[in-house]
N, C-alpha and C positions, 0 to 999 in steps of 0.2 A: 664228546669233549674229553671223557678218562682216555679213552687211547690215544687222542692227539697229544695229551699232557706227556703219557707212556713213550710214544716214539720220539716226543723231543727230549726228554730225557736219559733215553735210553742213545740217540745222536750226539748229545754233549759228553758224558761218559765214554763213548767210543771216542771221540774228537779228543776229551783230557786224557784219555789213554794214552792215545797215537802219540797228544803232545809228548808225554814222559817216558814212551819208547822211543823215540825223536832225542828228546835231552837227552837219554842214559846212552843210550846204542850207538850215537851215531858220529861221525864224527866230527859233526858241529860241536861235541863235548869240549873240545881242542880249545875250539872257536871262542866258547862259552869263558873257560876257564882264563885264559888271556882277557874277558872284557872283565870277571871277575877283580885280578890281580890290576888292570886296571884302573874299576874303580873302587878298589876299595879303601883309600884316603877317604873317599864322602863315606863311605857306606858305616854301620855303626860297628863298633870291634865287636858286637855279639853275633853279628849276623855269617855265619859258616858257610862256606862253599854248598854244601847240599840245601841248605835253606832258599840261596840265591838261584840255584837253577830252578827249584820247585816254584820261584816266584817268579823267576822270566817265563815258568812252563804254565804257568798262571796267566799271566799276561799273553801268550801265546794263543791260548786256547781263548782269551778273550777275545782278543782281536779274531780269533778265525768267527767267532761265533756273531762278533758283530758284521764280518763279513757275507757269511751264512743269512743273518737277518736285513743286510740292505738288497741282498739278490734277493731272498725271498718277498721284502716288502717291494724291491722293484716290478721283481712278479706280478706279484697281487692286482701291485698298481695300474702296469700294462694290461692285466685279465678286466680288471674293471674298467678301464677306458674302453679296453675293446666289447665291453659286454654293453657299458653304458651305449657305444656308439650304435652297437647290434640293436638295443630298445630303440633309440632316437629312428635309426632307420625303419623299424617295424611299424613304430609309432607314425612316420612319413606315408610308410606304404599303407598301413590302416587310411589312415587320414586322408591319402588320395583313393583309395577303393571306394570310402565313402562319399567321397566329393562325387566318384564317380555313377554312382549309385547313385545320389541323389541329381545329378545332371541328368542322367536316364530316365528316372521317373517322374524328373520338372518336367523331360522331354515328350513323354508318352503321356503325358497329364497334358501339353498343352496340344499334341498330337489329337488327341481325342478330343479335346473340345474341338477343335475345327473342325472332327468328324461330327459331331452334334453340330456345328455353327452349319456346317452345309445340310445337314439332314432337316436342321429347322426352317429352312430360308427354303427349303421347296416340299416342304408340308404342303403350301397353298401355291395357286401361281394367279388368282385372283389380286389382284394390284391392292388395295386395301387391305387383306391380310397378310400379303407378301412385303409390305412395307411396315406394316405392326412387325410382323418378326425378324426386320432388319433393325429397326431402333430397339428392342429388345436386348437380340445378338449384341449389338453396340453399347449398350448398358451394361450388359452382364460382364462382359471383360474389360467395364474398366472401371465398376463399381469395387469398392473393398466390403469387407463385412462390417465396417463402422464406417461407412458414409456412400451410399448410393450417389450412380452418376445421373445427373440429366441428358438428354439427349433431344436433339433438337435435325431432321432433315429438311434440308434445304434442295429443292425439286427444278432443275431447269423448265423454265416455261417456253414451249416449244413454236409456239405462235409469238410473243412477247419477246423471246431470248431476255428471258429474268430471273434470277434466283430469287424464289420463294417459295414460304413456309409450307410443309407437305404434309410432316407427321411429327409428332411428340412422345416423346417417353419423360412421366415425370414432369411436362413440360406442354405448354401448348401456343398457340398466336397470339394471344392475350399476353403472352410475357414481355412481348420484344415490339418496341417500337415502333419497327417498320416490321412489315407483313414480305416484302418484298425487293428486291436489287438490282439495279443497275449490273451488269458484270463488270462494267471500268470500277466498280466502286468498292473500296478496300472494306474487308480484305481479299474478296476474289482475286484481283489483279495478282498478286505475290502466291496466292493458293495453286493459282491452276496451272500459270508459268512453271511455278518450281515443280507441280507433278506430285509433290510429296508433303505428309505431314506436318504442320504448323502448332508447337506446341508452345505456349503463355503460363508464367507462375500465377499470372492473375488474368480473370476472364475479359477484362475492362482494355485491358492490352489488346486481345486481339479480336473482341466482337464485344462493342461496347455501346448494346442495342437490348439489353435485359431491364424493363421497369426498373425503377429504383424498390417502388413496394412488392417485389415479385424476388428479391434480393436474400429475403430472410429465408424462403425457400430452399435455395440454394444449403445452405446448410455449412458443411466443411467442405462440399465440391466446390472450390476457389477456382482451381486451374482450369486451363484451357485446351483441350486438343481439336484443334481443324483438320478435317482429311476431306480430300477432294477425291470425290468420285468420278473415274475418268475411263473410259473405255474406247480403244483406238483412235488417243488422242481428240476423243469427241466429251467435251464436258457434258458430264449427266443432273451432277451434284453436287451437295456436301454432308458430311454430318459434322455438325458442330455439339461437340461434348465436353460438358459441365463438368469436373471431377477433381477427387482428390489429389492433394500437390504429390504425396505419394505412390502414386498412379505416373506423373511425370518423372520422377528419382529414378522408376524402374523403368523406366519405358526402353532406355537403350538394353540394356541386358535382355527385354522377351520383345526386341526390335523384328526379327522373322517373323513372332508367331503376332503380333498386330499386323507386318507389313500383307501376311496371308488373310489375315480376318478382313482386314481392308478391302483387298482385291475381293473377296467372296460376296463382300457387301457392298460393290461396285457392278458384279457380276447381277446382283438380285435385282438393283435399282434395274439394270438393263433388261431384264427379263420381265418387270413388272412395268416398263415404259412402255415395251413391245408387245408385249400382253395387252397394254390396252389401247395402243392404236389399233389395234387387231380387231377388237371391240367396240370401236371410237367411228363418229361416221365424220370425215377430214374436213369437212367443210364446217360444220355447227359444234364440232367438241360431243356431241350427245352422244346415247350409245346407237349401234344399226340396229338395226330389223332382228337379224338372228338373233343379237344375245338378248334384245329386249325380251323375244317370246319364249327361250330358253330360260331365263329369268321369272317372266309369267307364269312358266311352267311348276318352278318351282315355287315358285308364291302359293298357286293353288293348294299344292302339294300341305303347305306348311298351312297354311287357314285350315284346312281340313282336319289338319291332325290339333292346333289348337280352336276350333271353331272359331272363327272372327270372320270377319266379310271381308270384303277385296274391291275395292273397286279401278275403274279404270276409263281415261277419255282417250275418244277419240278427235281431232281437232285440224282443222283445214284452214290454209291462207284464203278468202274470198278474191275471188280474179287475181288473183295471182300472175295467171299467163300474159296477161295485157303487162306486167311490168318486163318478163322477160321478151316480149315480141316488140316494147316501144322503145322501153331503156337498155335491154340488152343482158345477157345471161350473170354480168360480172354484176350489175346493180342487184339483179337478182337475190345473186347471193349475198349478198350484204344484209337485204332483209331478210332472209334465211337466217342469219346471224344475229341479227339482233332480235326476232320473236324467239329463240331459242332461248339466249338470255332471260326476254323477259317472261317463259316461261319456266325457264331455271329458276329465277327469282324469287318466283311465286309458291313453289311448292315447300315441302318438309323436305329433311333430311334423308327422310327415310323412302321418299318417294323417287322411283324410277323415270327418267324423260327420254324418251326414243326419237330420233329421226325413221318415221315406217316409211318413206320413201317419199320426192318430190316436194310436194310443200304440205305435207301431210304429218303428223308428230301426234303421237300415243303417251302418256301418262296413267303409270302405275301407281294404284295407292292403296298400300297395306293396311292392314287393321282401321281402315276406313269405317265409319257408321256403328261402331261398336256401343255408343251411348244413345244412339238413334233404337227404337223399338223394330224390332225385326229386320236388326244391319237395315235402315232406310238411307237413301239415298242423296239426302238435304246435304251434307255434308261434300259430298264429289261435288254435287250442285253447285254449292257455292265457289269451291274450289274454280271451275269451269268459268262458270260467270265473272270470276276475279280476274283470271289469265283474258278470256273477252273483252273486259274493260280498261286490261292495262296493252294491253294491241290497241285499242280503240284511241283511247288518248294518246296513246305515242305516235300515231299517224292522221291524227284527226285535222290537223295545222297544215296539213300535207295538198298537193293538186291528184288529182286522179292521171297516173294510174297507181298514185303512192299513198291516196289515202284510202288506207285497207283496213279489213276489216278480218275476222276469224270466227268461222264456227263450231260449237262442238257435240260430241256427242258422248252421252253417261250412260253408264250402265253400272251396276251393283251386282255382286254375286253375293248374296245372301245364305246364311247359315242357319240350319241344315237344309234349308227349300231348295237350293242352288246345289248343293253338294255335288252332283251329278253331271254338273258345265264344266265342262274340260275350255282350254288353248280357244280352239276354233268358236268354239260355241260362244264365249265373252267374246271376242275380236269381232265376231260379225255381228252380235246384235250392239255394239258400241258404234262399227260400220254401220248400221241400217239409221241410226237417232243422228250420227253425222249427214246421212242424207238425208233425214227429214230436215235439221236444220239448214240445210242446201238448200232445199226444194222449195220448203215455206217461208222464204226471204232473206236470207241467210243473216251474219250477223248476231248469233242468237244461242242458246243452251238447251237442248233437249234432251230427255230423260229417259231410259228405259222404265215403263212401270210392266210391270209380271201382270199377264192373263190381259194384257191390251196393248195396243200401239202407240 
């Protein structure tokens, strides 16, 4: 600050100098003295010729010095506009590096979830866990951390052509009204045509099939998103998801990274439908022969390691062949179709129903007899005898060769006495109590007991 004072100071003195070698020297002196004589009517009679040059050299150096300070305040001014403008642009270039930055790492953040979204969806390719981790998947990206979404898949039924309910996140059959749909019946119709996602500020807009008491559940997930699951123009699906309005605000901005989660979980649905046709015996829905015993195999497996009993029937249409040789193969199948049923009907959730071939059908049953003394066997038993009786009446009204009958065969694998019956060893002696009930009149429930026939 002292030298800046010094050098301006020491610039005015040089400049009042100049002026008064300028007045004295030059020959503006001439100049000067003519504007003197001039004016000096106004001027006061004290005031002398060298007083008045000293005062125009006053004024002189004035003016130069106010002209010195409008360049230099013009200066300044320009350096600061230009300096101001240098921040605003830095501050631009900041501000888009960072945009950019964070576009990249929104990028690589949603990049990677669909590397976990694909990693998770073929963890399993079992149809039942490959479908838990597609409404999962579908929860996770469009849940917030203040309001989880529901999720709801809707399953093309392949025999039917109907959509219905398959699997629930959050969410199960009991919430929705109807269990199941027509596909003329909105909102399919608009779903599948447009190909693309259907999204509602309120759920009641566009799937307005949720209980009313099932409501409060729902929570702050208000809106609606429908995505129809479509795979070479072959409708698979839907999932319909419950979720936050702000989950739909964003939706166009991370519009790629759903339209790929979509397709990944259009991709899954298709691998867990073909997964278990694959598994599926086409005529009865049930599963076939290999995965039944493959299945068995692992049951064994798992009773051993937690000790529990297993049990399993074996079960025969009685004359059977008299309906395919009087009525004809297609009648056949029909009651193919409905003992399946009603022995779908009749079991647990947890119990396995096989087509083993012809008119022949195997039923697995897990942690059977665990309340029974020595895993016993009353329990399959019953079981048996129930699917018996419910064959029985459904065809009992019937002419021969349609009123039929079914017999079965139990067997128990008991823990630890059993430990040692693998696959083959249960299958045949379940086989051997089905041919007893053949043999001894058929119609009827017979039992494996251990150390006798």
């Amino acid at each position: 600050m002292v030298k800046r004072i010094l050098v301006w100071g020491l610039g005015l003195a040089a400049v009042f100098g100049l002026a008064s070698v300028l007045a004295v020297r030059l020959e503006a002196l001439q100049e000067f003295l003519s504007l003197f004589l001039a004016m000096n009517p106004i001027l006061p009679t004290w005031l002398s010729f060298d007083q008045f040059l000293v005062i125009v050299s006053l004024a002189a150096v004035l003016v130069a010095m106010l002209a010195v300070a409008a360049s230099v305040g013009w200066w300044l001014w320009m350096r600061s506009g230009l300096t101001l403008a240098q921040h605003r642009e830095t501050a631009q270039a900041r501000a888009v590096h960072l945009a950019m930055d964070q576009l990249r790492a929104g990028a690589q953040q949603e990049y990677d979830r669909l590397i976990r979204l694909g990693e998770t969806l073929t963890q399993k390719l079992e149809k039942r866990a490959l479908l838990q981790h597609l409404v999962q998947a579908a929860g996770q990206i469009t849940s917030l951390p203040h309001a989880d979404s529901a999720v709801a898949l809707w399953a093309m039924d392949l025999g039917t052509e109907r959509m219905c309910f398959e699997f629930g996140l959050r969410c199960d059959e009991s919430w929705f009204t109807r269990q199941q749909f027509e596909l003329g019946e909105p909102p399919f119709p608009k779903l599948f045509s447009s190909q693309q996602p259907l999204r509602f500020p309120s759920w009641d807009a566009g799937f307005p099939f949720v209980k009313p008491e099932k409501l409060s559940a729902l929570g702050q997930a208000t809106g609606l998103i429908l995505v129809p699951l479509i795979i070479e123009k072959t409708v698979l699906g839907c999932l319909v998801m419950f979720c936050h309005p702000d989950v739909l605000a964003g939706y166009e901005q991370r519009e790629g990274f759903f339209r790929a989660a979509w397709g990944q979980c259009a991709l899954a649905l298709a691998i867990a439908i073909q997964g278990d046709l694959a598994i599926r015996d086409r005529l009865t829905g049930l599963v076939n022969q290999t995965y039944f015993l493959k299945r068995l195999e692992q049951e064994i497996d798992r009773s051993n390691r937690y000790r529990v009993p297993l049990g399993l029937l074996m079960l025969d249409i009685d004359n059977f062949k008299a309906v395919n040789d009087t009525l004809g193969h297609q009648q056949g199948d029909a009651v193919l179709k409905i003992i399946a049923k009603l022995i779908q009907k009749s079991v647990r959730m947890m119990d396995l129903v096989g087509r083993y071939g012809g008119e022949e059908f195997i039923v697995m049953l897990p942690v059977t007899g665990v309340a029974e003394e020595s895993g016993g066997a009353q329990g399959a038993a019953e079981l048996g005898e129930r699917i018996r009786l419910a064959v029985e009446q459904e065809f009992h009204a019937l002419q021969k060769p349609l009123k039929l009958t079914l017999s079965v065969g139990v067997v128990m694998r008991r823990y630890p006495e059993d430990r040692q019956m693998d696959v083959k060893t249960l299958v045949r002696l379940a086989d051997e109590q089905l041919y007893r009930a053949k043999t001894t009149g058929k119609n009827k429930c017979c039992v494996y007991a251990p150390g006798g026939s």
